[in-house]
mmCIF file of the C-alpha atoms, coordinates in Angstrom:
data_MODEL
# 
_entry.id   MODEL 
# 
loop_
_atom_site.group_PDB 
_atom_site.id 
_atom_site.type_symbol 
_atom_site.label_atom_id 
_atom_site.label_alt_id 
_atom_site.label_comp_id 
_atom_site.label_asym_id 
_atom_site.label_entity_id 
_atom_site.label_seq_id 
_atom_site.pdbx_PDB_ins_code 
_atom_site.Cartn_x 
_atom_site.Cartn_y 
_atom_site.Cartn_z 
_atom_site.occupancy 
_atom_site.B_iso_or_equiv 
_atom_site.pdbx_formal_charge 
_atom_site.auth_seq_id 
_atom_site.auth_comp_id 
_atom_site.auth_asym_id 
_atom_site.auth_atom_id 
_atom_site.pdbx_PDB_model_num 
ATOM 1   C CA . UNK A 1 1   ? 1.838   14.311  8.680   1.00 0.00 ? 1   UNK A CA 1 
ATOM 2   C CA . UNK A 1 2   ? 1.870   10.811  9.179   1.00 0.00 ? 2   UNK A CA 1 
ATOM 3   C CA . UNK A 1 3   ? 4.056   8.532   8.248   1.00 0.00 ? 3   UNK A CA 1 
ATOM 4   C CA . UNK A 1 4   ? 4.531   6.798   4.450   1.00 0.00 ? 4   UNK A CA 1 
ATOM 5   C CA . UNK A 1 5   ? 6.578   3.809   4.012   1.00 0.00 ? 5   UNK A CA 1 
ATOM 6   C CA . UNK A 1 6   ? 8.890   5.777   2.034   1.00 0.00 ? 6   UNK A CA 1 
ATOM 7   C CA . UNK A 1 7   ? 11.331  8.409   2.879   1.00 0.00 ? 7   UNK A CA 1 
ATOM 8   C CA . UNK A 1 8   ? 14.014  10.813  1.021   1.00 0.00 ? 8   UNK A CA 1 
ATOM 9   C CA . UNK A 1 9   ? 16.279  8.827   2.724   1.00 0.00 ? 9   UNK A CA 1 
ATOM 10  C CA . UNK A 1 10  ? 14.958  5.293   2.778   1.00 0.00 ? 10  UNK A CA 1 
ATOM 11  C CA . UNK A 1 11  ? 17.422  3.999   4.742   1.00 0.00 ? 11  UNK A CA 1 
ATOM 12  C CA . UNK A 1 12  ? 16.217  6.723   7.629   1.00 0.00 ? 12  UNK A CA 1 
ATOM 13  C CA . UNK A 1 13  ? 14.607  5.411   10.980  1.00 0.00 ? 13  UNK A CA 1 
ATOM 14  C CA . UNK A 1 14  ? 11.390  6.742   10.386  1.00 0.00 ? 14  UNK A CA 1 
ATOM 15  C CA . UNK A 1 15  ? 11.320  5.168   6.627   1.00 0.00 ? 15  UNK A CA 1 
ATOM 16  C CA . UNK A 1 16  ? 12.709  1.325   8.456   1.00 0.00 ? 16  UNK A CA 1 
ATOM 17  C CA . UNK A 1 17  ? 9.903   2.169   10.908  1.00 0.00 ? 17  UNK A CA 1 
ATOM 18  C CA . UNK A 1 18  ? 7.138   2.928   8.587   1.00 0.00 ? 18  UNK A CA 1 
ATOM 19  C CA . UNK A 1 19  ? 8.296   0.077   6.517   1.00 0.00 ? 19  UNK A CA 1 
ATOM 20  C CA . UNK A 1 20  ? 8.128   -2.203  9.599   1.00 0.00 ? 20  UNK A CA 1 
ATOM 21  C CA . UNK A 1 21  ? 4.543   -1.599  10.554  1.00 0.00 ? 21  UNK A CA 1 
ATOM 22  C CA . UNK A 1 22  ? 3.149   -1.638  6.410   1.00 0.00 ? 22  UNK A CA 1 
ATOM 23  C CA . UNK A 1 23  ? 4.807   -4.979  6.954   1.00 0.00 ? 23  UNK A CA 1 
ATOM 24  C CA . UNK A 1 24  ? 3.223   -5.747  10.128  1.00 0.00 ? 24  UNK A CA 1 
ATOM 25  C CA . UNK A 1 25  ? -0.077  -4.509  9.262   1.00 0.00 ? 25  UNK A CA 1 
ATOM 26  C CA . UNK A 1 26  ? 0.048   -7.375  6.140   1.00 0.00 ? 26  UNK A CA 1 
ATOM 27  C CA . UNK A 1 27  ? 0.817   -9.901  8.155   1.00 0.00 ? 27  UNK A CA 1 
ATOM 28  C CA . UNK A 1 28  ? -2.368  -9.326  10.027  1.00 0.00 ? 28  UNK A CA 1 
ATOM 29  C CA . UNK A 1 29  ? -4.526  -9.323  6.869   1.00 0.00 ? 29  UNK A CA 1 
ATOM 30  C CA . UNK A 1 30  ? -2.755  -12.789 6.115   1.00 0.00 ? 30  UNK A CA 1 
ATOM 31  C CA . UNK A 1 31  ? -4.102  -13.899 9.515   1.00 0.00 ? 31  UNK A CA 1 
ATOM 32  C CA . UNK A 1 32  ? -7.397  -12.353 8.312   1.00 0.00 ? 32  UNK A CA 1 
ATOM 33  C CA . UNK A 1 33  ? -7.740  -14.214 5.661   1.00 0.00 ? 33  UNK A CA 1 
ATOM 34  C CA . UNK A 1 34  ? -6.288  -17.314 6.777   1.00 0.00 ? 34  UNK A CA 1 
ATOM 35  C CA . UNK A 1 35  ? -9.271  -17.003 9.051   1.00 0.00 ? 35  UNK A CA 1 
ATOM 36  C CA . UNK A 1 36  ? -11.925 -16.498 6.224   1.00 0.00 ? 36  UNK A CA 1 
ATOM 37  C CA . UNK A 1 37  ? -10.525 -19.340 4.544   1.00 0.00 ? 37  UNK A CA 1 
ATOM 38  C CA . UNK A 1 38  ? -11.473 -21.482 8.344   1.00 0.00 ? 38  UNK A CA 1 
ATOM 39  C CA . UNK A 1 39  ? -14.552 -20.235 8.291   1.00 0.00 ? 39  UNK A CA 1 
ATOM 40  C CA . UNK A 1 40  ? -16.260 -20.752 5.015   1.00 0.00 ? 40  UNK A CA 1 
ATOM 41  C CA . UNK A 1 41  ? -14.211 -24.526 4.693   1.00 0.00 ? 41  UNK A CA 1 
ATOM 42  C CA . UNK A 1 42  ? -16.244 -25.182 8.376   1.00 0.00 ? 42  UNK A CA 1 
ATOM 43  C CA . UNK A 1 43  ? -19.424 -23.166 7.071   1.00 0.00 ? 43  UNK A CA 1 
ATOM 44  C CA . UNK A 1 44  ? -19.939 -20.242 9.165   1.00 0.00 ? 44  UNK A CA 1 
ATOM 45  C CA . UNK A 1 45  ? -22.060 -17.913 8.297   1.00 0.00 ? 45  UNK A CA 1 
ATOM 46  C CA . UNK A 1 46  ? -21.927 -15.614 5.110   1.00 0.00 ? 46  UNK A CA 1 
ATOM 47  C CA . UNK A 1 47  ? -22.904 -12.156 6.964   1.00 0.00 ? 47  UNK A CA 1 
ATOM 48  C CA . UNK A 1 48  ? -19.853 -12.986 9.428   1.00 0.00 ? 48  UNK A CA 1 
ATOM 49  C CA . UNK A 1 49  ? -17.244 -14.203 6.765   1.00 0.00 ? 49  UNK A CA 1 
ATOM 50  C CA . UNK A 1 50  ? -18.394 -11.155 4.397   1.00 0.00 ? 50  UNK A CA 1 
ATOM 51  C CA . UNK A 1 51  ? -17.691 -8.687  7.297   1.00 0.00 ? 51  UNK A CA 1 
ATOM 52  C CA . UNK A 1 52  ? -14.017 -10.295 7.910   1.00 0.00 ? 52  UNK A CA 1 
ATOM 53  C CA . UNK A 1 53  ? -13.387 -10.416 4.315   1.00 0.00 ? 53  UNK A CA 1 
ATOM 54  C CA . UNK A 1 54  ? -14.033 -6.720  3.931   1.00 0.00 ? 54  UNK A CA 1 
ATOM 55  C CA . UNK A 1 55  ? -12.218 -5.468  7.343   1.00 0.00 ? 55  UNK A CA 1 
ATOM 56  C CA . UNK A 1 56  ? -9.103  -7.312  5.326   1.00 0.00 ? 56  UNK A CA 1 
ATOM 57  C CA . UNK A 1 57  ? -9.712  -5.541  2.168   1.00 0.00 ? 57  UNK A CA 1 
ATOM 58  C CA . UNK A 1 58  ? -9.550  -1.638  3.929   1.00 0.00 ? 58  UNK A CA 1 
ATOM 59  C CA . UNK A 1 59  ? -6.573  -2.870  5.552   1.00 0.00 ? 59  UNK A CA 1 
ATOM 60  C CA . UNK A 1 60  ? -5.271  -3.352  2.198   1.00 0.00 ? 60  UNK A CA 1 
ATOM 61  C CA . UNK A 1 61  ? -6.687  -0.230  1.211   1.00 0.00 ? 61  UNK A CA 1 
ATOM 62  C CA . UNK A 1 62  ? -5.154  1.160   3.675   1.00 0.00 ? 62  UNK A CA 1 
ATOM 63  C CA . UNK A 1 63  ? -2.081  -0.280  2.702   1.00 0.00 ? 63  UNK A CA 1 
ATOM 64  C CA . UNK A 1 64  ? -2.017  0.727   -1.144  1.00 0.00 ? 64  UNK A CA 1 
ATOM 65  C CA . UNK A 1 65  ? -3.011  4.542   -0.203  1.00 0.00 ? 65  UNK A CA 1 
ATOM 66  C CA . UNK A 1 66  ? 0.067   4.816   2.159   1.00 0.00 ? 66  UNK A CA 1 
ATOM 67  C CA . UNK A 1 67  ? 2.298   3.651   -1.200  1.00 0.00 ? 67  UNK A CA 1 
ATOM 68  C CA . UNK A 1 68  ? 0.499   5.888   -3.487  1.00 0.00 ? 68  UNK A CA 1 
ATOM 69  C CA . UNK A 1 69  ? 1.027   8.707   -1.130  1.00 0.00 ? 69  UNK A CA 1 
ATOM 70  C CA . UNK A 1 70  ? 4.864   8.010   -1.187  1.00 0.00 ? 70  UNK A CA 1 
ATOM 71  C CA . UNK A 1 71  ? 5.006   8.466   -4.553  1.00 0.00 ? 71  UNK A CA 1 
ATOM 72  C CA . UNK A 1 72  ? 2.314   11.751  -4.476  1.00 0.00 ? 72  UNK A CA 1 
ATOM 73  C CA . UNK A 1 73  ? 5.004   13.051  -1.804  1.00 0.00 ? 73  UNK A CA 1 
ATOM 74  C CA . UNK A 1 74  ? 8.922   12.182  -3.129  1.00 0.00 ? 74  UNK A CA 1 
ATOM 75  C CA . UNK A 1 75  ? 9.281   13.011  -6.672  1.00 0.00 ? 75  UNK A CA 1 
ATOM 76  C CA . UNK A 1 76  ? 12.539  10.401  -6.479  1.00 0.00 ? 76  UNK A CA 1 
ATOM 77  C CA . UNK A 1 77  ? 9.869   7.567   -6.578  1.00 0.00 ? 77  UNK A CA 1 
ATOM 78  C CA . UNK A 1 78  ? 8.602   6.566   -9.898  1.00 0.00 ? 78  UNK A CA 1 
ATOM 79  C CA . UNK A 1 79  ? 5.193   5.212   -10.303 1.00 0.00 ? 79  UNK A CA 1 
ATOM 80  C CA . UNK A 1 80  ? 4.689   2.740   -12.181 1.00 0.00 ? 80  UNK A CA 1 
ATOM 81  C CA . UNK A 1 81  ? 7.955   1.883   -13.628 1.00 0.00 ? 81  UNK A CA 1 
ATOM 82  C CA . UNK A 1 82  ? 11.445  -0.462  -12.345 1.00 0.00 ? 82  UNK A CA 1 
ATOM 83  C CA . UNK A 1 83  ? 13.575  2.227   -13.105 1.00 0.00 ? 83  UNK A CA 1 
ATOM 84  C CA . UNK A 1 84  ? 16.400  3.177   -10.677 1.00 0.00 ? 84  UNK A CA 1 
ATOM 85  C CA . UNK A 1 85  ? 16.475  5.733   -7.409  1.00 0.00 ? 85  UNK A CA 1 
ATOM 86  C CA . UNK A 1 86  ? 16.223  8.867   -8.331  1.00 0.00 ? 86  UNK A CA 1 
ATOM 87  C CA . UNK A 1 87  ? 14.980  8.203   -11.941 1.00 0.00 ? 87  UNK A CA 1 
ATOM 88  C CA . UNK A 1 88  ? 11.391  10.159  -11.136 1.00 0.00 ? 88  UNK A CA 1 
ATOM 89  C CA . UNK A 1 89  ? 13.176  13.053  -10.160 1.00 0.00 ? 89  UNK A CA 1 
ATOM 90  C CA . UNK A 1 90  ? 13.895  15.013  -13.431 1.00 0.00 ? 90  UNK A CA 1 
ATOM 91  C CA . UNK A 1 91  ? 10.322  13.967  -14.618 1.00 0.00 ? 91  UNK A CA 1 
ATOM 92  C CA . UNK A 1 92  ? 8.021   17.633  -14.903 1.00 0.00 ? 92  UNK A CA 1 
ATOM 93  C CA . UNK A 1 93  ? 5.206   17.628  -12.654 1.00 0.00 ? 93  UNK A CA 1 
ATOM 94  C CA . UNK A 1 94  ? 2.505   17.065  -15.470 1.00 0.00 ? 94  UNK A CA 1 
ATOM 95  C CA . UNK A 1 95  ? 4.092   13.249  -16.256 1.00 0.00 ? 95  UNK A CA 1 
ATOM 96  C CA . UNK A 1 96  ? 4.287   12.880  -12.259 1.00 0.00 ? 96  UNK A CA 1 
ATOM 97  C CA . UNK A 1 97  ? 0.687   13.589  -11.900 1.00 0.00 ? 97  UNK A CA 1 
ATOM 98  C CA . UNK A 1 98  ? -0.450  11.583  -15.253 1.00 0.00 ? 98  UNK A CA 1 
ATOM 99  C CA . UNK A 1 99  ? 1.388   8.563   -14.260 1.00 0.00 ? 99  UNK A CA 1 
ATOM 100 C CA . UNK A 1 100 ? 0.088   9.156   -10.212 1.00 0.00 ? 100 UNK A CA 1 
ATOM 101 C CA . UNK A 1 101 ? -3.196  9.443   -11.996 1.00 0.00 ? 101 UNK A CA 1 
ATOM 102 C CA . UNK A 1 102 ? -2.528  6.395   -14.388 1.00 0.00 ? 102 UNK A CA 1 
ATOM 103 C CA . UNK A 1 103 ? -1.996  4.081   -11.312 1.00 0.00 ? 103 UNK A CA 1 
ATOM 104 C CA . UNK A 1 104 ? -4.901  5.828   -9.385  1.00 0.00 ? 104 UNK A CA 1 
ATOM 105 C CA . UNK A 1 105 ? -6.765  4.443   -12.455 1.00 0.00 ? 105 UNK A CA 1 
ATOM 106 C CA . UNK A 1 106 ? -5.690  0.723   -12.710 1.00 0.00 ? 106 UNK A CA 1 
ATOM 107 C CA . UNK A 1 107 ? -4.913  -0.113  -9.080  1.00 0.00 ? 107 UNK A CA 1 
ATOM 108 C CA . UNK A 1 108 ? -7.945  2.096   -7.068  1.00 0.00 ? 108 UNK A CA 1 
# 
């Protein structure tokens, strides 16, 4: 299974880890974009900036899908609400999946 930027223990090596490289990986879509914005301000071509533009968007596909699936995996994670750790956890498996669903809805 790979690794989700969440963990039971979130404070675990392999959450700080996975945590690390969502972070990293963002940072490179910044650079993405940053170059997008060089190229259409010095007028490259649209074909090339439309490619780079969507290369950074499955990154942050990429990104989201590895969140949603820390919520799909550790009940203790509540999607979409602040609440507390642990507040997800006494929440019946119906409201998990509706509100998984919910966000599936709005955000995907």
């Amino acid at each position: 299974m790979a690794k989700t930027a969440c963990a039971v223990d979130p404070d675990a090596a392999e959450a700080v880890a996975a945590r690390r490289a969502l972070v990293v990986r963002l940072k490179r879509v910044e650079g993405q974009l940053r170059g997008v914005q060089s190229m259409i301000e010095t007028g490259d071509d649209c074909e090339a900036v439309a490619q780079q533009l969507s290369a950074a968007r499955k990154a942050l596909d990429k990104a989201f899908f590895e969140l949603l699936a820390c919520a799909i995996e550790h009940p203790q994670f509540s999607v979409g609400r602040k609440a507390g750790r642990g507040a997800a956890a006494s929440e019946g498996n119906d409201v998990r999946v509706q509100r998984i669903a919910r966000a599936l809805a709005k955000f995907a």
